[in-house]
C-alpha positions in Angstrom: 134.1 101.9 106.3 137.5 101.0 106.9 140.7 100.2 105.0 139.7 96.6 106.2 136.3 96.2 104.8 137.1 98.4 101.4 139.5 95.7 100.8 142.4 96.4 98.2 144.1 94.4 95.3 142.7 91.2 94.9 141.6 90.8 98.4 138.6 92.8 97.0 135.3 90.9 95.8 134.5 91.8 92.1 132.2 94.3 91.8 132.0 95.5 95.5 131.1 99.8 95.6 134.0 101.4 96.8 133.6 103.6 99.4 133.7 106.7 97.8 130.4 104.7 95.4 129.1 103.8 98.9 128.9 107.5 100.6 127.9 108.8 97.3 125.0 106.2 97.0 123.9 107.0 100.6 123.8 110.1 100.3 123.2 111.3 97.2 121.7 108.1 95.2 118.4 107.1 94.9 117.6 103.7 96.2 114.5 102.0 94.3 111.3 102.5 95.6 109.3 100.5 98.1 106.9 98.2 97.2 104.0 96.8 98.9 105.5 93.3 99.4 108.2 95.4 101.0 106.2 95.8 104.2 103.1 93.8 103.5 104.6 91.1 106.2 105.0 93.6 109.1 101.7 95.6 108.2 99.0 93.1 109.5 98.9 92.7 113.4 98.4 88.9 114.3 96.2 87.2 116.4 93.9 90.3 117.0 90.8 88.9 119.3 86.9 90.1 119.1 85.7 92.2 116.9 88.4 92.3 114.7 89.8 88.3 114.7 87.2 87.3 111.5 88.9 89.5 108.3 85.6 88.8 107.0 83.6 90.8 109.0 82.1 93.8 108.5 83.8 95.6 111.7 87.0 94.3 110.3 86.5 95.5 106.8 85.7 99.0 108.4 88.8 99.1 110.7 90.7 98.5 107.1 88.8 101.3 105.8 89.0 103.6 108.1 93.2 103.6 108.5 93.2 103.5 104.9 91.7 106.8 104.4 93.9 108.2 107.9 96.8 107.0 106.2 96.2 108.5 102.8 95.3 111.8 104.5 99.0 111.5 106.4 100.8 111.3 102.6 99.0 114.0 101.4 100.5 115.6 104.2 103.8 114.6 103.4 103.6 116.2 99.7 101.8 119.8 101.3 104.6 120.1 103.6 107.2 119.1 100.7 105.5 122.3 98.8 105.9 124.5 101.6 109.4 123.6 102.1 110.3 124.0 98.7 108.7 127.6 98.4 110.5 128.6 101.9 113.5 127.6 100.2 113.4 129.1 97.0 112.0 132.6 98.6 114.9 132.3 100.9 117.4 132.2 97.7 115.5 134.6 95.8 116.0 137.2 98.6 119.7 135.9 98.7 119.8 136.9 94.5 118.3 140.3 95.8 120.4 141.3 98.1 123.7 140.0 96.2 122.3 141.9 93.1 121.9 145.2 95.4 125.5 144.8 96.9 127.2 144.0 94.0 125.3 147.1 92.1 127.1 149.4 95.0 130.6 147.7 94.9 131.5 147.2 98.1 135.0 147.6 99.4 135.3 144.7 101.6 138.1 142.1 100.7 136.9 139.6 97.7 138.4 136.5 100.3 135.8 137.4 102.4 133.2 136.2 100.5 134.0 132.6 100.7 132.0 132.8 104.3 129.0 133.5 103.1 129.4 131.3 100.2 130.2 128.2 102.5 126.6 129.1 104.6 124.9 129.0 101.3 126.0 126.2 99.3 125.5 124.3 103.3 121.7 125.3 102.7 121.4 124.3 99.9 123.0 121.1 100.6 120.3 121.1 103.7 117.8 121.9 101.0 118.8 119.1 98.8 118.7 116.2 101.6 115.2 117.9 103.4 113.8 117.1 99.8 115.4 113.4 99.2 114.2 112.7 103.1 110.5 113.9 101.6 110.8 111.5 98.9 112.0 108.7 100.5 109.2 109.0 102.8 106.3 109.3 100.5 108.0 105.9 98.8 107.1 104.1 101.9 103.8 105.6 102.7 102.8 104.1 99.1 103.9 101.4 99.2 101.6 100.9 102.9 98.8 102.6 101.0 99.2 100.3 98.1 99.5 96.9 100.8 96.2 98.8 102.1 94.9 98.9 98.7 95.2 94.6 98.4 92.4 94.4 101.1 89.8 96.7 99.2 87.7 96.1 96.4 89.6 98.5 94.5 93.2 100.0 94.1 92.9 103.3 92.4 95.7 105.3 94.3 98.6 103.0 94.0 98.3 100.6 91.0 95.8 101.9 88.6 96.5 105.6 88.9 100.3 105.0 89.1 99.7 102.4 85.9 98.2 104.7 83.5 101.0 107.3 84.6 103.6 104.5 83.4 105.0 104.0 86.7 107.1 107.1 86.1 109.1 105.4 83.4 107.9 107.4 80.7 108.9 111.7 81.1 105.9 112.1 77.9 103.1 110.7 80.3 104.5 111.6 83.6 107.6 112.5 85.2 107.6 112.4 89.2 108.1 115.6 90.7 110.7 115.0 92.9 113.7 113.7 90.2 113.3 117.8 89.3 112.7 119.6 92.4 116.2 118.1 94.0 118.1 119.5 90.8 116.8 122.8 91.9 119.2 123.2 95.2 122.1 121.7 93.0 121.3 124.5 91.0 121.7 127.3 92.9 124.8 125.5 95.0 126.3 125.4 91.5 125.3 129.5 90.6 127.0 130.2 94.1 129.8 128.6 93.9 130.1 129.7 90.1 129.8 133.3 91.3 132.5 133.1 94.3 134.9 131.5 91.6 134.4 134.0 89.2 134.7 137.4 91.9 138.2 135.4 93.0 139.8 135.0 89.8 138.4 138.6 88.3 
């Protein structure tokens, strides 16, 4: 954004994000989640001819069906592949604990300065860590809120509003807390130990 468009003084509109607000918002922020009347106008294709032009119809009805249960498949997807990130992550910094542990146990020689290399590459994958994680969750927000637009044209919608109703919509931590407002504290964590541990080895 530039100085322009920031605006300064009193040149700039009341309340309007600075740009520091604006790349922390896009970047770090969580945007609220997608809803089904998000996307419920570009999910229906128009005009669709023979067998599928009555919505009343059986062959309609099954067509409905049938991507439902494909598309519910494809976010449970989503969430395995979320898990298998998350465990290559954190074995990848538990091996990085191991071998500083082992190092450190041995004192090594090398200049302290030189450690701020190392420390760079791994507060950069955790950082990587951190946005693979918010790209996962921003994702499954829009698969559900297809699955739950889905969900309006069959008799029933136990994936989207009923089971995510008696969870509290993820407003109350006592019934349910969503998974993904702890798993991105994780990288922050160890970004945090890292860069804890580099201050502490310079200033010792």
């Amino acid at each position: 954004m530039s100085i322009s468009e920031a605006g300064t003084g009193p040149q700039q509109a009341a309340g309007k994000p600075s740009g520091v607000k604006k790349f922390f918002t896009r970047y770090f922020g969580a945007a609220p989640a997608a809803k089904p009347e998000d996307v419920r106008a570009d999910l229906w294709t128009q005009g669709l001819g023979a067998p599928y032009a009555d919505e009343g119809s059986k062959e309609y009805a099954s067509a409905v069906l049938e991507q439902y249960k494909m598309y519910v498949e494809m976010a449970d997807r989503i969430s395995a592949r979320r898990g298998l990130t998350n465990t290559f992550f954190l074995t990848l910094n538990s091996a990085v604990f191991t071998a500083i542990g082992f190092f450190w146990a041995n004192h090594p020689h090398a200049a302290t300065w030189l450690l701020i290399f190392p420390a760079i590459v791994l507060i950069a994958e955790c950082m990587a860590w951190f946005w693979l994680v918010r790209s996962y969750r921003q994702l499954n927000s829009g698969k559900y809120a297809v699955v739950g637009a889905l969900e309006e044209r069959l008799p029933a919608s136990p994936y989207y509003r009923a089971e995510w109703k008696a969870l509290g919509e993820g407003e109350d931590p006592a019934r349910y807390w969503p998974i993904t407002h702890l798993e991105q504290w994780i990288p922050i964590l160890f970004a945090a130990s890292y860069l804890g541990g580099f201050i502490a080895i310079m200033v010792a």
